[in-house]
C-alpha positions as CSV (number, residue, x, y, z in Angstrom):
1,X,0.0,0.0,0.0
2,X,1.3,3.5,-0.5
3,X,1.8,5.7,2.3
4,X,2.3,9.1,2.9
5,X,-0.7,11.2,1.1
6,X,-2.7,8.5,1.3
7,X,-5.6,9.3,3.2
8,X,-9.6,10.5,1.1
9,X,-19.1,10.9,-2.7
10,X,-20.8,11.3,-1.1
11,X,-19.7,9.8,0.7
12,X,-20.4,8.7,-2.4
13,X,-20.6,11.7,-5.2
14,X,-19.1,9.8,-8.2
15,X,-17.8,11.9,-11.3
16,X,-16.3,9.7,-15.0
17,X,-13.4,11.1,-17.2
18,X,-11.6,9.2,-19.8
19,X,-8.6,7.9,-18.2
20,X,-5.3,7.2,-20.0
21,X,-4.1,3.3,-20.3
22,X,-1.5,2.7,-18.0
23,X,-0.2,-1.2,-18.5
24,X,-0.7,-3.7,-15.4
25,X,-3.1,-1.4,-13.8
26,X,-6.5,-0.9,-13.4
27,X,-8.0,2.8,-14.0
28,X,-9.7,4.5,-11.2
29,X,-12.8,6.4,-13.0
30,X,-14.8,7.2,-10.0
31,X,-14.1,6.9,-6.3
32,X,-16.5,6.8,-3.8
33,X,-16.0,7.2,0.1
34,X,-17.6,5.6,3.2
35,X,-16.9,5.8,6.9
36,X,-14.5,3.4,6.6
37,X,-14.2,1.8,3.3
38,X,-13.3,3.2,0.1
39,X,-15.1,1.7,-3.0
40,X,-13.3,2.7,-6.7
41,X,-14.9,1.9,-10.4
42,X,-12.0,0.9,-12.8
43,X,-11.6,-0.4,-15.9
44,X,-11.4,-3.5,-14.2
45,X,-14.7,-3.7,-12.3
46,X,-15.5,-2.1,-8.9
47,X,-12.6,-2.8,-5.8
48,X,-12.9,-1.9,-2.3
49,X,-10.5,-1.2,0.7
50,X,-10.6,-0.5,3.7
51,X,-13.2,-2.5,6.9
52,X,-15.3,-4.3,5.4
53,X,-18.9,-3.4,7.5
54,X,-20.4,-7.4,6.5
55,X,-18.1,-9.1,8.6
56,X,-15.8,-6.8,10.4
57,X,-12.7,-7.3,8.9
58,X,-10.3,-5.2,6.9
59,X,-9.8,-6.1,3.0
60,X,-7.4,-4.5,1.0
61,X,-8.2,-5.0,-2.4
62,X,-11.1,-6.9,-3.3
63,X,-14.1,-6.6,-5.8
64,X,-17.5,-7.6,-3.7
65,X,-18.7,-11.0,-4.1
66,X,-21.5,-11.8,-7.0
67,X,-20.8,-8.3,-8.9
68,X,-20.3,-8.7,-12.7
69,X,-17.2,-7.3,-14.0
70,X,-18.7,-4.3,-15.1
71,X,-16.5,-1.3,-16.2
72,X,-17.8,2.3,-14.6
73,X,-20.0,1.4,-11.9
74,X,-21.6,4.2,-9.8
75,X,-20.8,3.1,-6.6
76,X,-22.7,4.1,-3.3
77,X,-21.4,3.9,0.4
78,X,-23.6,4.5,3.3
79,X,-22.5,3.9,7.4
80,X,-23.1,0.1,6.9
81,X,-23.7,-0.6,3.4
82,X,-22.9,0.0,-0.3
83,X,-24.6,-0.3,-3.6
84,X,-23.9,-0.4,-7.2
85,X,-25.1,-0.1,-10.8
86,X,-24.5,-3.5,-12.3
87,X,-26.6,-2.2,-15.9
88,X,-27.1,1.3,-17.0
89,X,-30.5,0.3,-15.2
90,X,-29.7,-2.5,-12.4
91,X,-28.7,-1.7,-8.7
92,X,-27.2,-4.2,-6.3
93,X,-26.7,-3.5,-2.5
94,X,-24.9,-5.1,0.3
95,X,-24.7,-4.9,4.1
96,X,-26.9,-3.5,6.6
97,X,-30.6,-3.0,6.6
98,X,-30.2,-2.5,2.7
99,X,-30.4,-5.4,0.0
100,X,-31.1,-6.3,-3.2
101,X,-35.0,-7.2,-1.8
102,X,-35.6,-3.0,-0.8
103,X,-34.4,-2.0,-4.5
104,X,-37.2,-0.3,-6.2
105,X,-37.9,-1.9,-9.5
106,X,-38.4,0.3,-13.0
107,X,-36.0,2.3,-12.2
108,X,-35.1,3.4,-15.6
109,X,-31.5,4.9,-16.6
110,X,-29.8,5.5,-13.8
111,X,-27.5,8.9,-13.8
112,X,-26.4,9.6,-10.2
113,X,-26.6,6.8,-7.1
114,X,-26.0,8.4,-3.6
115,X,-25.7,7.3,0.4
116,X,-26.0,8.5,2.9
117,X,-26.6,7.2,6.6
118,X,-28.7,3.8,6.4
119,X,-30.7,4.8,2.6
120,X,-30.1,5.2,-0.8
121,X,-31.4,7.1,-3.5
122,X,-31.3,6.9,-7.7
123,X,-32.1,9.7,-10.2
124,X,-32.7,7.9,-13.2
125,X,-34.7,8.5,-16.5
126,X,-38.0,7.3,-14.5
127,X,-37.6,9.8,-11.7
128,X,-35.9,9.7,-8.1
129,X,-36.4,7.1,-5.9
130,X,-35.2,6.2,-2.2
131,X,-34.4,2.8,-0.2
132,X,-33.4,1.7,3.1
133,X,-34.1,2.6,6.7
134,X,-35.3,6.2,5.9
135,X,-38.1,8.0,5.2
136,X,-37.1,10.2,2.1
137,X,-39.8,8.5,0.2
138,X,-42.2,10.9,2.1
139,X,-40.1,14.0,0.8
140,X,-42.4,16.9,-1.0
141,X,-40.6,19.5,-3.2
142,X,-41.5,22.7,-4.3
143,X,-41.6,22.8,-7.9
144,X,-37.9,23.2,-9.4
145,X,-39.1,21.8,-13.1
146,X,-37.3,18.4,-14.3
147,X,-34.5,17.6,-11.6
148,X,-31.1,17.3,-13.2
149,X,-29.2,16.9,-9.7
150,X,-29.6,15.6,-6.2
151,X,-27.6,15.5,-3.0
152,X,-28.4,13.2,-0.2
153,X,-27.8,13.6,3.3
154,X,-28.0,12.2,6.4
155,X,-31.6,12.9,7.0
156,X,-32.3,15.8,4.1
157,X,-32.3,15.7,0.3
158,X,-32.0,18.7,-2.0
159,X,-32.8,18.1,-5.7
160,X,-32.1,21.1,-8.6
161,X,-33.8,22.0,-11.5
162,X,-34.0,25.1,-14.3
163,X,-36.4,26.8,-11.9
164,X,-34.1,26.6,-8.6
165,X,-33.1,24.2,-5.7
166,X,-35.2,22.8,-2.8
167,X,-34.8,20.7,0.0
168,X,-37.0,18.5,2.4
169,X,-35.6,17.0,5.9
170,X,-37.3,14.7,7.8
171,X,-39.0,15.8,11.5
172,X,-35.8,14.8,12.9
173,X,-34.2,18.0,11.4
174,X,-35.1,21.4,11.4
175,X,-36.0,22.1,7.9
176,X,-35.3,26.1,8.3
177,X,-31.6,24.8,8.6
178,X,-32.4,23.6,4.6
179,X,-33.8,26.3,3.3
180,X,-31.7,27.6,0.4
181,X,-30.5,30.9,-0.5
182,X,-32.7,32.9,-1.8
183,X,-30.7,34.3,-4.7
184,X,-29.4,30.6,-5.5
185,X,-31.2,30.3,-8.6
186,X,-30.7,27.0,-10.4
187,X,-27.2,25.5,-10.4
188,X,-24.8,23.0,-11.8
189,X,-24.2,20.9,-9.2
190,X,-25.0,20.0,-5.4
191,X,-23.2,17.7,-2.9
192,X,-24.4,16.9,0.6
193,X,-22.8,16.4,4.1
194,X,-24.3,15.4,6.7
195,X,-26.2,18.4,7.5
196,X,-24.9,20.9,5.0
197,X,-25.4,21.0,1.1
198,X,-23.1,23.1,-1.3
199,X,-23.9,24.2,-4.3
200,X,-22.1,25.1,-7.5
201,X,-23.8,28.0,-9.2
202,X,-24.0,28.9,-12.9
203,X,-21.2,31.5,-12.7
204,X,-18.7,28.9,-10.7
205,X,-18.7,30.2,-7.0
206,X,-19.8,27.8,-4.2
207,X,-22.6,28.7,-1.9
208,X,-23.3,26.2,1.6
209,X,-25.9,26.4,3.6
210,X,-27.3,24.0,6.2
211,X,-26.0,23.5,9.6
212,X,-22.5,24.9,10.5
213,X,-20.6,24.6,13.7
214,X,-17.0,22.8,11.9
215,X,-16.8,26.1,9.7
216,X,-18.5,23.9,6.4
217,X,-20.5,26.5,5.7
218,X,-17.3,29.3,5.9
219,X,-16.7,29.1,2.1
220,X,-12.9,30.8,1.6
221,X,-13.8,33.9,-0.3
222,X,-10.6,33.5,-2.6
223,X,-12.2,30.6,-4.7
224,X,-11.3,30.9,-8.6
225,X,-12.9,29.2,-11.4
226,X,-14.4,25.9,-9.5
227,X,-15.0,23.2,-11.6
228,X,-16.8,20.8,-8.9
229,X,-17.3,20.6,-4.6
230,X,-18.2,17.7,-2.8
231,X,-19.0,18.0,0.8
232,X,-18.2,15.2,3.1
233,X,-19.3,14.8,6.9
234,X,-18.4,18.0,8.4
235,X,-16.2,19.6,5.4
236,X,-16.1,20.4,2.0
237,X,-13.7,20.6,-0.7
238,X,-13.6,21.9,-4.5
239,X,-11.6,21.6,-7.4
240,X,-10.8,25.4,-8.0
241,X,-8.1,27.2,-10.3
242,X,-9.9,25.6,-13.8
243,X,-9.1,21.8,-12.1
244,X,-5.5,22.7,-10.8
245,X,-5.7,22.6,-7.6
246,X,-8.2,21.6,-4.2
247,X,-9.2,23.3,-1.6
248,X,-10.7,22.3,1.8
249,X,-12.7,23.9,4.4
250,X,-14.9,22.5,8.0
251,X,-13.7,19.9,10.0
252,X,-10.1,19.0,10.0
253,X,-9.3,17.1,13.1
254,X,-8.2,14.1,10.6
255,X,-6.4,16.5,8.2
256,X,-9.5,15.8,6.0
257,X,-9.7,19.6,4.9
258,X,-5.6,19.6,4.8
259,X,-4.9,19.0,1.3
260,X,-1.8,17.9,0.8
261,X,1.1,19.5,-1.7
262,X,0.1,19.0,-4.9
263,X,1.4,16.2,-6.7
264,X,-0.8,16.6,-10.0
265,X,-1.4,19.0,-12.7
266,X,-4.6,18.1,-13.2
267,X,-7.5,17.2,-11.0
268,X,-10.8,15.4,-12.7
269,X,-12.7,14.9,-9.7
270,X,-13.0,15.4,-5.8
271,X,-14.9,13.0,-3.1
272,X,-15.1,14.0,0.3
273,X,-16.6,11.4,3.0
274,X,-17.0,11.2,6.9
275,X,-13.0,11.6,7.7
276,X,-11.1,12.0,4.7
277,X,-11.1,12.6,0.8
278,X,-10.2,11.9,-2.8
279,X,-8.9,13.0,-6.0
280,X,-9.1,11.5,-9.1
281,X,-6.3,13.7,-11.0
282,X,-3.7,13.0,-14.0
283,X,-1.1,11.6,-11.7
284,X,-3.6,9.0,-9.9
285,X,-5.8,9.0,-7.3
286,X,-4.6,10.6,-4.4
287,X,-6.3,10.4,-1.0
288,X,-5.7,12.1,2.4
289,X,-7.4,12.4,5.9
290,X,-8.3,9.8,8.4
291,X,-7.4,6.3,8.1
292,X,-8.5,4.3,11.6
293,X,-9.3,1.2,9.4
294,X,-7.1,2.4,6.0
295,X,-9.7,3.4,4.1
296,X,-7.8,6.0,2.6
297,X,-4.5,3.9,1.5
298,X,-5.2,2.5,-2.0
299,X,-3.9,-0.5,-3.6
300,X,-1.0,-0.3,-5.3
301,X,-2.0,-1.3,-8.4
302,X,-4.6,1.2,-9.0
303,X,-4.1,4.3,-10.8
């Protein structure tokens, strides 16, 4: 395993660029990040590292039992439990309270697959639909038009559309904490923590709202040409300077917001989670942050 750096959708927010061919190695295209497993899609089907929540162990570089070899997965990680595409219209789960038998059926194309806590949730070509031990499926929106984005949080979900943002929380949650800005406006992308959302707007600056108390909601003011954010548990980061660098704000009592010295030129893709993040850039994938059960050192053979 490689050390030093080593440490990062959202919480599984997963994001595809065309990799280049390396030989003997399989190409990360989208990471996604758990409590304390790290799940990647390569080109040569979905591998996981860190504990492994089923049976309490630690694994270090396995692809989950019973998954077709199945280039590009979207890959979700909740606190106890992960699923993944296995079509452009199939999802499979594993570990617990969510399985296979909680999957909706019809669900269409699927575009985005997020976790958070114990549920899931799909936007798809059919609509958006929610599993698990949750009760999103009783969410009401305001009207935003046809929803092109969603973020998923602990016990919240904001969707977007051309007419705006909204966002619903369960009676567990104060649902003034949700409330967007009011000169939001319809944006091009959200990503959810646990109880803060962020928001990419149509001219590239990054607007949080939701509760604060780490600092997630302190954007730095200094932000340049952002290209994508992704908050994690208490913190946030984006890919800022046109996809040249990262930057990190909230909670940093892992080094989660600490983003180490650059050792890329270009970065195609951020994913923060509960303790520590990662970036999908031109010289690998590069993680940093917490790592209790390793979560954050990739295999070596993984680019």
């Amino acid at each position: 395993m490689l050390k030093g750096i080593w440490g990062v959708s959202a919480i599984a927010f997963s994001f595809f660029f065309s990799g280049t061919s390396f030989a003997d190695l399989d190409i990360i295209t989208r990471v996604s990040v758990g409590m304390d497993l790290t799940c990647a899609s390569t080109t040569g089907g979905v591998r996981c590292w860190g504990e492994d929540w089923r049976y309490g162990r630690f694994i270090e570089n396995e692809r989950p039992p019973g998954v077709p070899l199945v280039e590009n997965n979207l890959v979700a990680l909740g606190n106890s439990h992960f699923c993944m595409t296995t079509s452009p219209t199939k999802v499979q789960c594993f570990g617990g309270t969510t399985n296979d038998d909680s999957v909706p059926t019809g669900l269409g194309t699927i575009y985005d697959l997020q976790a958070r806590g114990y549920h899931t949730c799909a936007l798809s070509s059919t609509g958006l639909f929610c599993w698990g031990d949750s009760i999103l499926n009783s969410r009401k929106f305001k009207p935003v038009g046809a929803i092109t984005a969603m973020a998923v949080g602990e016990e919240f979900i904001c969707v977007s559309g051309e007419k705006g943002v909204d966002c619903w929380a369960t009676p567990n949650r104060y649902a003034s904490d949700f409330i967007p800005p009011t000169d939001l406006g319809p944006v091009k992308q959200l990503s959810a923590g646990d109880d803060h959302v962020c928001a990419l707007t149509l001219t590239n600056q990054v607007k949080c709202w939701g509760k604060d108390g780490r600092g997630q909601l302190e954007v730095p003011n200094d932000l340049k040409d952002v290209r994508q954010v992704s908050s994690g548990s208490e913190f946030s980061c984006a890919i800022v300077d046109g996809g040249a660098n990262v930057r990190c704000w909230g909670k940093d009592s892992d080094n989660q917001a600490t983003v180490p010295q650059s050792k890329w030129t270009r970065v195609h893709s951020i994913t923060a989670g509960i303790s520590h993040a990662c970036a999908i850039t031109d010289t690998g994938t590069h993680c940093w942050g917490g790592n209790y059960n390793y979560g954050d050192q990739k295999p070596d053979d993984l680019f």
